[in-house]
SEGU-982126 format. One record per residue (C-alpha): residue in three letters; x, y, z. Coordinates in pm, whole numbers, padded with zeros to 5 digits, always signed. Example, Ala and Ser with C-alpha at 12.3 -4.5 7.8 and 13.67 -1.06 7.14 Angstrom:
REM residues 2
ala+01230-00450+00780/ser+01367-00106+00714/
REM end
This chain:
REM residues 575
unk-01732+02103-02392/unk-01362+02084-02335/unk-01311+01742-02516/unk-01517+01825-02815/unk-01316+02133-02841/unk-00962+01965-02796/unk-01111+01657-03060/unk-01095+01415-02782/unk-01306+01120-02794/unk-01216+01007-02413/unk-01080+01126-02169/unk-00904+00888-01905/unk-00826+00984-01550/unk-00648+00799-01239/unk-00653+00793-00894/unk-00273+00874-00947/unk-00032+01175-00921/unk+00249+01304-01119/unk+00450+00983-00929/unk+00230+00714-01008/unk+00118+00673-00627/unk-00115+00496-00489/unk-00189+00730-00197/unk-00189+01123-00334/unk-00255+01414-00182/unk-00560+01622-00131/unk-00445+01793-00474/unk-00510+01478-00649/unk-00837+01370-00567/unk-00983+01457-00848/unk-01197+01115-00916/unk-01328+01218-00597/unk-01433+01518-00704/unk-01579+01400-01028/unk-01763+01090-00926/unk-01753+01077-00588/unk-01557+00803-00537/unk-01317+00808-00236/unk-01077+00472-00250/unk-00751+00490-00313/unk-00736+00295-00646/unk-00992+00321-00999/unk-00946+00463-01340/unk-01257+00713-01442/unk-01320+00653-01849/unk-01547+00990-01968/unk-01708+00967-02298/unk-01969+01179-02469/unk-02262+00959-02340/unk-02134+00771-02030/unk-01894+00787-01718/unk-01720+00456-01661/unk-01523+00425-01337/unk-01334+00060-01323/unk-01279-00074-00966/unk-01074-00402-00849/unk-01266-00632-00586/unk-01138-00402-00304/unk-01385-00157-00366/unk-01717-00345-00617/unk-01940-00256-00285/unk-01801+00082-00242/unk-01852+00212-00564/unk-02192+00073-00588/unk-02282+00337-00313/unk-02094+00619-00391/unk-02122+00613-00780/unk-02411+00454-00950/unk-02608+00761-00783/unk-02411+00967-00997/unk-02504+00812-01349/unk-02125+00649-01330/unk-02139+00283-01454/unk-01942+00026-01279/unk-01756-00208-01404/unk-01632-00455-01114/unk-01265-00615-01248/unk-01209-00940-01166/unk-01550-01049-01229/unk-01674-01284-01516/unk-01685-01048-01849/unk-01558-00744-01671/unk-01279-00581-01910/unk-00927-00373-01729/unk-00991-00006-01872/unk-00712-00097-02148/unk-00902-00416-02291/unk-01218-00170-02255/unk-01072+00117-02454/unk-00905-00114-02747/unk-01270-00290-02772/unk-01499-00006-02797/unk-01299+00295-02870/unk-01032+00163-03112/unk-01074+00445-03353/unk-01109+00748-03118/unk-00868+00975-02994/unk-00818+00920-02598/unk-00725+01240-02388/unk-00509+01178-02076/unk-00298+01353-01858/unk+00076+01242-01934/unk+00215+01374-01616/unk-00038+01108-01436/unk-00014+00828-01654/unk+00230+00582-01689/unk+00477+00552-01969/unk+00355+00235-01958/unk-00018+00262-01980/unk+00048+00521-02254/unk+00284+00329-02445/unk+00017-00011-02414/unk-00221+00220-02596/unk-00039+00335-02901/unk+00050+00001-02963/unk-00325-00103-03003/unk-00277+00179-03279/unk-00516+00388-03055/unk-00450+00794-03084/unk-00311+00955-02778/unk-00345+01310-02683/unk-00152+01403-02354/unk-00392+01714-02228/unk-00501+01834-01899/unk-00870+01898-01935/unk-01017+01895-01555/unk-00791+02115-01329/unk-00957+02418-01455/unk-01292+02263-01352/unk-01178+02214-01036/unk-01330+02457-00754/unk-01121+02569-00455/unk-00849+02305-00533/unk-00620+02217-00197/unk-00205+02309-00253/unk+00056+02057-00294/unk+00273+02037+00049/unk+00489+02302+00195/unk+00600+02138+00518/unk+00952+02094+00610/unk+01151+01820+00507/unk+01372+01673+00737/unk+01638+01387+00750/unk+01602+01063+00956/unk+01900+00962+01140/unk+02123+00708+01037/unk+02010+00491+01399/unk+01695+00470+01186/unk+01848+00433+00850/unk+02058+00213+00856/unk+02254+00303+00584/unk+02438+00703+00504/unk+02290+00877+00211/unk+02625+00894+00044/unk+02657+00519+00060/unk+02326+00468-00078/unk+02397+00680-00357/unk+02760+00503-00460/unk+02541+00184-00433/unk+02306+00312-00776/unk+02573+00476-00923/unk+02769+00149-00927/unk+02497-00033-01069/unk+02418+00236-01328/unk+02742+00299-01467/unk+02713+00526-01715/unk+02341+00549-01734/unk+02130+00851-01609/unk+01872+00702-01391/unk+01496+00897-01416/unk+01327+00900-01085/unk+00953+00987-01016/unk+00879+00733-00757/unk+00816+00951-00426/unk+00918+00694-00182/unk+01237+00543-00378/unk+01364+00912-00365/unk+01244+00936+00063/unk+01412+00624+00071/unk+01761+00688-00101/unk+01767+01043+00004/unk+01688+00943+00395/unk+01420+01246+00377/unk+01083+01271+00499/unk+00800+01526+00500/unk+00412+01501+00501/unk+00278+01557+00152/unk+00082+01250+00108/unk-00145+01194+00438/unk-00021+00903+00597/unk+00285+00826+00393/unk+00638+01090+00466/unk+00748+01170+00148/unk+00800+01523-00015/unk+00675+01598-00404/unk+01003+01616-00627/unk+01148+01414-00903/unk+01570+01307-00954/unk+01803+01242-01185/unk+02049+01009-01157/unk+02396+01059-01292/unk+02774+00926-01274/unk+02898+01290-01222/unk+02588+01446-01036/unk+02274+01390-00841/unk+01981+01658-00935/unk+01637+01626-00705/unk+01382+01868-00845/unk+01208+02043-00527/unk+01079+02329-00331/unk+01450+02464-00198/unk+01255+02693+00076/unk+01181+02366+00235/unk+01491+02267+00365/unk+01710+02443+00634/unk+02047+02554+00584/unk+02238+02305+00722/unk+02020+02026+00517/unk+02126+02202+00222/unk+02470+02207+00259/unk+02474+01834+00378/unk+02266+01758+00053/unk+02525+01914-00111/unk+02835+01767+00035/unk+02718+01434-00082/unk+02663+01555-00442/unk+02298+01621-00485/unk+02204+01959-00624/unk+01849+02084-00557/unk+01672+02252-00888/unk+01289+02390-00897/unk+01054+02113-00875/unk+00919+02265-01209/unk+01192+02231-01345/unk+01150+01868-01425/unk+01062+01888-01748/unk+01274+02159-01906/unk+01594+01984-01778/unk+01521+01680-01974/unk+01453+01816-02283/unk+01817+01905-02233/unk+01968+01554-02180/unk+02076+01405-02484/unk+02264+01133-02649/unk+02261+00921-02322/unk+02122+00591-02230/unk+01862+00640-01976/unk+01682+00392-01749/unk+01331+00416-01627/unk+01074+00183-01504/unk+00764+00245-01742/unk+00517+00113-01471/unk+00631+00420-01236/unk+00763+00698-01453/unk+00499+00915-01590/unk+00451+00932-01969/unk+00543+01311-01989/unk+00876+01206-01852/unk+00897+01010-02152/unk+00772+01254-02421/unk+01062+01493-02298/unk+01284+01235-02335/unk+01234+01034-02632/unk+01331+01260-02916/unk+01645+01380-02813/unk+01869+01074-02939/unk+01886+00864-02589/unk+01850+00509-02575/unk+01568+00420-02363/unk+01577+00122-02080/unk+01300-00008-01960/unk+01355-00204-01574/unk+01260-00178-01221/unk+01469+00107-01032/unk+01770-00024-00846/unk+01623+00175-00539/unk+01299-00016-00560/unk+01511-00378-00485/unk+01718-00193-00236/unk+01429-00027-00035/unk+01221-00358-00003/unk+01531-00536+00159/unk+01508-00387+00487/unk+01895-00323+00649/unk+01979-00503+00977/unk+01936-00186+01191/unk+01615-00081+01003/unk+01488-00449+01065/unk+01620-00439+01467/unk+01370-00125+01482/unk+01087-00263+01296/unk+01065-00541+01560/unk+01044-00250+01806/unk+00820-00056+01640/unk+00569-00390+01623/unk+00609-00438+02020/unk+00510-00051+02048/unk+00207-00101+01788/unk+00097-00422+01981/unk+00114-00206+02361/unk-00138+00024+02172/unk-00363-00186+02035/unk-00384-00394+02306/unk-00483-00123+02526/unk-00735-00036+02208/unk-00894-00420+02296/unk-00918-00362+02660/unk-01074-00017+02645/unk-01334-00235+02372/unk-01402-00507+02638/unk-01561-00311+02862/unk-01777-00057+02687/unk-02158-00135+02595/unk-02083-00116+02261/unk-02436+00001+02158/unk-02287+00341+02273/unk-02012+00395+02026/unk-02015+00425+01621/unk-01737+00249+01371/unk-01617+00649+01370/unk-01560+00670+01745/unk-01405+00316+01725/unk-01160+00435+01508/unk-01080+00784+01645/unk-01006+00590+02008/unk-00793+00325+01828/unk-00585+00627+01601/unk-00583+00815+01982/unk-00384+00465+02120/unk-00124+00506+01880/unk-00060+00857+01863/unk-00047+00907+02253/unk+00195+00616+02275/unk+00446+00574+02036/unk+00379+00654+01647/unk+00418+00952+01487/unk+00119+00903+01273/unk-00098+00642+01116/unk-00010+00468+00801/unk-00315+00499+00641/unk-00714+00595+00696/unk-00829+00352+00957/unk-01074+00054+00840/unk-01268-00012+01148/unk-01641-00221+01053/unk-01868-00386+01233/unk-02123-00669+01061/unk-02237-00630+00690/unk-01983-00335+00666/unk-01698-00583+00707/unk-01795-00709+00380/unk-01672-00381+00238/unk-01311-00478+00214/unk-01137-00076+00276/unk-01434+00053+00409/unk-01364+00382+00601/unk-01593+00479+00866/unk-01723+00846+00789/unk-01846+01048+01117/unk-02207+01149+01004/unk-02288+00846+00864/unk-02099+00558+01063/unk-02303+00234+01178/unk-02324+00202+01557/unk-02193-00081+01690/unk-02429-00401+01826/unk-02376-00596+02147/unk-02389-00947+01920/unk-02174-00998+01593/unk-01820-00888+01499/unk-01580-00608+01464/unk-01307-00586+01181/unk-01019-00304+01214/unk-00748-00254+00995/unk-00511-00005+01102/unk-00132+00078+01123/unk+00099+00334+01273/unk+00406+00533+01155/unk+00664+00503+01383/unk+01032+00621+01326/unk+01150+00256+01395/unk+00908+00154+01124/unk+00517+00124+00929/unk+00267-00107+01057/unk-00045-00278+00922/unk-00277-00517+01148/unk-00635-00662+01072/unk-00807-00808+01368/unk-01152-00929+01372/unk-01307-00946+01693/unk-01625-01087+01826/unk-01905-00803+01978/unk-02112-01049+02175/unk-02312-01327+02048/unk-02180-01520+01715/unk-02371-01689+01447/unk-02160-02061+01391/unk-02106-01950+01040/unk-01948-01670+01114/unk-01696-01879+01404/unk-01618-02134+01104/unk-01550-01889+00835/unk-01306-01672+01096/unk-01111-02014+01219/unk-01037-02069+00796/unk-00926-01731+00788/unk-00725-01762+01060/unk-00587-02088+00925/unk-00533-01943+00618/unk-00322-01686+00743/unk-00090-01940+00918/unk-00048-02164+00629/unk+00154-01872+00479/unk+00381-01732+00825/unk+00464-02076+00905/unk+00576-02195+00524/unk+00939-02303+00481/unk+01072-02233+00101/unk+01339-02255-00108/unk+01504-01936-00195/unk+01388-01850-00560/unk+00993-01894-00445/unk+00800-01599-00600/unk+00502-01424-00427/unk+00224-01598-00663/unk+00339-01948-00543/unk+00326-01881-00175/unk-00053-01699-00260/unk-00166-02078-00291/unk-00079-02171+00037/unk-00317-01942+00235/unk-00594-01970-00010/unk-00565-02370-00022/unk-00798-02409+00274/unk-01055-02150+00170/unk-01080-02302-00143/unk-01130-02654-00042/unk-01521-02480+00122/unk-01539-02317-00203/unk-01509-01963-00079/unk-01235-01676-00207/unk-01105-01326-00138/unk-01053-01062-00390/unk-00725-00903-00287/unk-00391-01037-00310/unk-00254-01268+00067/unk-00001-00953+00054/unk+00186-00712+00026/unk+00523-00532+00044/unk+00533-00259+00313/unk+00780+00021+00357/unk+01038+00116+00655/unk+00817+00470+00777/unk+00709+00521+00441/unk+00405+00370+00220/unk+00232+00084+00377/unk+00220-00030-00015/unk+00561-00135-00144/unk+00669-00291-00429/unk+00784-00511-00566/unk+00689-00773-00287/unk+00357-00852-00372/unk+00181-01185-00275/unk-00096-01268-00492/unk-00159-01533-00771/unk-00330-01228-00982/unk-00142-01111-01295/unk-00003-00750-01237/unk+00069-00517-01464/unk+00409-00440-01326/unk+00429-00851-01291/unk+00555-00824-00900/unk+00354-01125-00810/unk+00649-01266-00998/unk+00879-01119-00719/unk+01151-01346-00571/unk+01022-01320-00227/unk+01445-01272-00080/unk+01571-01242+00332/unk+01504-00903+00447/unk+01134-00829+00261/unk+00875-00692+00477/unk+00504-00826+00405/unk+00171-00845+00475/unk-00040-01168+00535/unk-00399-01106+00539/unk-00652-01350+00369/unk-01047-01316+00451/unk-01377-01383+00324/unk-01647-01118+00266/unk-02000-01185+00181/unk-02195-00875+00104/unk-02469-00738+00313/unk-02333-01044+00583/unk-02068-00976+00717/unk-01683-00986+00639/unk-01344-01120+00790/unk-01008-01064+00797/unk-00686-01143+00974/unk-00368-01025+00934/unk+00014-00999+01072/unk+00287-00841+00897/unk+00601-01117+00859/unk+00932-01088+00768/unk+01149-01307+00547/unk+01432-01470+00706/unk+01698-01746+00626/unk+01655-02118+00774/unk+01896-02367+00680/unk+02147-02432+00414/unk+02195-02805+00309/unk+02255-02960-00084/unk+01895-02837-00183/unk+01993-02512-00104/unk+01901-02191+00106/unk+01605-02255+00291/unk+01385-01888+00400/unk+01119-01860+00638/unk+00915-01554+00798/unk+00933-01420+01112/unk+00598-01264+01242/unk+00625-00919+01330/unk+00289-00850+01472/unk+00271-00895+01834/unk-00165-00857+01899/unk-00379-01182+02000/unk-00639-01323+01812/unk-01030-01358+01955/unk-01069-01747+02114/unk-01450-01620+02077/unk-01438-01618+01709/unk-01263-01974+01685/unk-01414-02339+01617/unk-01192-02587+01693/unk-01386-02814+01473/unk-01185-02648+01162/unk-00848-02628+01337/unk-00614-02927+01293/unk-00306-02980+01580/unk-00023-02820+01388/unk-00229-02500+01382/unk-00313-02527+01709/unk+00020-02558+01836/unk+00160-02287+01650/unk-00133-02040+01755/unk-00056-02144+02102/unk+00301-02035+02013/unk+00238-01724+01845/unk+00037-01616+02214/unk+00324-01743+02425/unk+00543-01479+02252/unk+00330-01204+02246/unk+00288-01257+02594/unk+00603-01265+02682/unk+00703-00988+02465/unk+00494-00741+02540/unk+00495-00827+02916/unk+00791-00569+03048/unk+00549-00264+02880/unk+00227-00362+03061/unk+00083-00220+03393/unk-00054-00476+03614/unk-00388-00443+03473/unk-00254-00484+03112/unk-00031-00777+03177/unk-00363-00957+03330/unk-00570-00855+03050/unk-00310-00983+02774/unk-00285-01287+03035/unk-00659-01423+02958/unk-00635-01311+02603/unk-00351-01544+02549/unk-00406-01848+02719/unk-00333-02212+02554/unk-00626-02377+02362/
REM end
């Protein structure tokens, strides 16, 4: 056995890649491959005796089905007793040696470790157990237009170069690099961005990729605006050259073997959030013209998803044909692609919160009940991300009282007026308030930050009252930020609900208290007047769901055929 061999105790593996992303490529599925386990987020602990795989409450349901028929225990976070794989490790396995891959940990992670005095060994020991393993991406990458961007490449890069002085600035974040470069490819499914690493300089710009992937006249535009392109292998053997300079990284998204190549060599070591991370969650006047645009696209499709559901017998179609038709919407309208694998449930699989429909083994749908689909497009004005839930026929009264709370919930947060300086844990409260007053919860954070056609994750916006380990819940929540807002209740082997809108943060007024923000909602789909009882609604929410339909109405109006203008027309009447 590999570990006994290499004096390894345990071995610890993440649903991570060499970036510390939360959506890899096929080339990084190995938890999948181990355990079976197919969400996007767990850490896999391997011991001599026992498998461990550690899931947040995304996924407790999930991992119940695909894992304990393994032998893999499960321990559910968030629940009473449950320990984080960290807490886990220091408890039971103070005195062994842990194996881990440094390129796909975080510095960190790693760092947390060592100073429980708990031996490290940075080792790959599964890729050579790995059978027919899929390539890292070879597509083209291309450049987005500055009508898109907002912002020139060159003027990006003065921006961090101004703010790191004389620093060299360690990049492994795929989408900061996208972002700052105003590249794209298709490495990651769902997400355009291109494998590579960069380092930041005063003097020069180095990204570490595939050069066969760009054309010519990329190149040479590259660079004229100072970036040089190395081997992406080459990562590692440049910075064991860099020394006697003060480098910053951000230990929750630089990989630990970024650090061991770095740390000897007499440079001083800072540890803070990348400049590109704050830059890329503002969104730019143009890029937050097109995201409006992109939302009014998303909203045509999905509205013609809703009328295409009204009048099929819905006994005929599976969750998997549900979401192939509402992916086919999209694509043959507007987006380029989706922003991540569709969620589409119906009844006690609503409960399981990222459930993914799977085509041999998805539930058909019932005339009576409820539908949940989470889905999103890539568009080049801009990612989306809407949950609807939507009745199927006939609805138990529970079910009506627990969607209106939801739907209240969600609300309470979009219409909130705040004083600048308001972090994303204290606006959590205010959609949770009303869920908590019936005693009910959701185990996900109210939202979070999503990118401009890039991951439908970003950080650091991140609404929840959880602690993080990155600590973005403690985000100043500025003008400009792009979020979700999607509370819900799930009850398991019930059913489960969800609403969401993505909102953007604006400014209100300015008086002696100071700057007031507010969010605009993006979204631009109706919600079911089937699924709401009044009896839970008070008139302020009324009033501003009437409002919210009065706009998409209108808005959407000038796209619709005759047919779709009617149909939006009785979906959006007052209450």
């Amino acid at each position: 056995m590999a570990m006994r061999k290499e004096g390894i105790d345990v071995y610890y593996l993440n649903t991570s890649d060499y970036h510390m992303s939360e959506y890899v490529s096929d080339f990084f599925h190995t938890i999948a491959y181990f355990s079976g386990f197919t969400g996007s987020l767990a850490t896999l602990l391997v011991t001599t005796e026992d498998t461990y795989i550690f899931v947040d409450g995304r996924y407790h349901t999930q991992a119940d089905k695909q894992c304990l028929q393994n032998g893999i225990k499960v321990v559910k976070l968030g629940l009473e007793g449950s320990l984080e794989p960290l807490a886990f490790i220091a408890k039971h396995y103070s005195s062994k040696v842990i194996g881990l891959d440094g390129r796909r940990t975080s510095v960190r992670f790693a760092k947390a470790l060592k100073e429980k005095k708990i031996k490290v060994k940075s080792i790959d020991l599964y890729s050579d157990l790995i059978e027919n393993r899929p390539a890292l991406g070879n597509d083209p990458i291309r450049e987005i237009d500055i009508r898109y961007a907002g912002l020139s490449r060159k003027k990006k890069l003065e921006m961090v170069k101004y703010c790191l002085s004389d620093k060299v600035h360690l990049v492994n974040n795929l989408e900061s690099i996208a972002y700052l470069l105003n590249l794209r490819s298709n490495d990651i499914k769902y997400t355009p961005v291109f494998y590579s690493y960069m380092v930041i300089m005063d003097e020069d710009v180095y990204l570490f990729a595939d050069v066969k992937r760009f054309e010519a006249d990329l190149l040479e535009r590259l660079y004229d605006d100072g970036v040089i392109i190395r081997p992406y292998d080459s990562y590692y053997e440049f910075l064991s050259k860099i020394r006697n300079r003060k480098i910053i990284i951000d230990e929750n998204k630089v990989n630990y073997e970024t650090y061991l190549s770095i740390s000897g060599n007499f440079n001083k070591i800072y540890d803070m959030r990348s400049i590109i991370e704050d830059m890329k969650a503002v969104k730019n006047p143009v890029e937050q013209e097109n995201i409006r645009l992109a939302h009014i696209y998303d909203g045509v499709a999905v509205l013609r998803f809703l009328m295409w559901v009204d009048g099929i017998d819905k006994t005929t179609v599976s969750e998997y044909d549900v979401a192939e038709k509402i992916n086919s919407f999209r694509k043959e309208y507007k987006a380029n692609d989706l922003s991540f694998s569709s969620i589409v449930s119906c009844n006690e699989n609503a409960a399981i919160i990222h459930y993914s429909p799977e085509k041999d083994k998805a539930k058909m749908l019932e005339n009576k009940g409820i539908l949940l689909f989470d889905t999103g497009g890539q568009y080049d004005e801009g990612t989306t991300d809407i949950t609807r839930t939507v009745a199927l026929g006939e609805v138990d009264p529970e079910v009506k009282k627990h969607f209106t709370l939801v739907l209240k919930s969600m609300f309470n947060l979009s219409e909130i007026k705040f004083l600048k300086g308001v972090n994303g844990a204290q606006l959590d409260i205010l959609a949770r308030k009303d869920l908590w007053e019936y005693g009910v919860d959701y185990r996900h954070g109210t939202g979070h930050g999503v990118g401009y056609n890039l991951a439908v994750h970003e950080s650091p916006p991140n609404i929840r009252f959880h602690h993080t380990d990155a600590g973005t819940e403690q985000c100043e929540i500025l003008p400009g930020m792009v979020c979700s807002d999607e509370p819900g209740i799930y009850f398991e082997g019930k059913y489960g609900i969800r609403c969401e809108n993505m909102i953007l943060c604006v400014e209100d007024e300015k008086n002696e208290y100071g700057q007031f923000l507010k969010f605009e909602t993006l979204t631009l789909v109706p919600f079911d007047f089937k699924l709401i009882d009044k009896e839970y609604l008070d008139e302020k929410t009324i009033k501003v769901l009437n409002k919210y339909h009065e706009r998409v109405y209108i808005t959407l109006l000038p796209y619709l055929n005759e047919q779709e203008a009617q149909f939006l027309r009785k979906l959006t009447k007052e209450i």
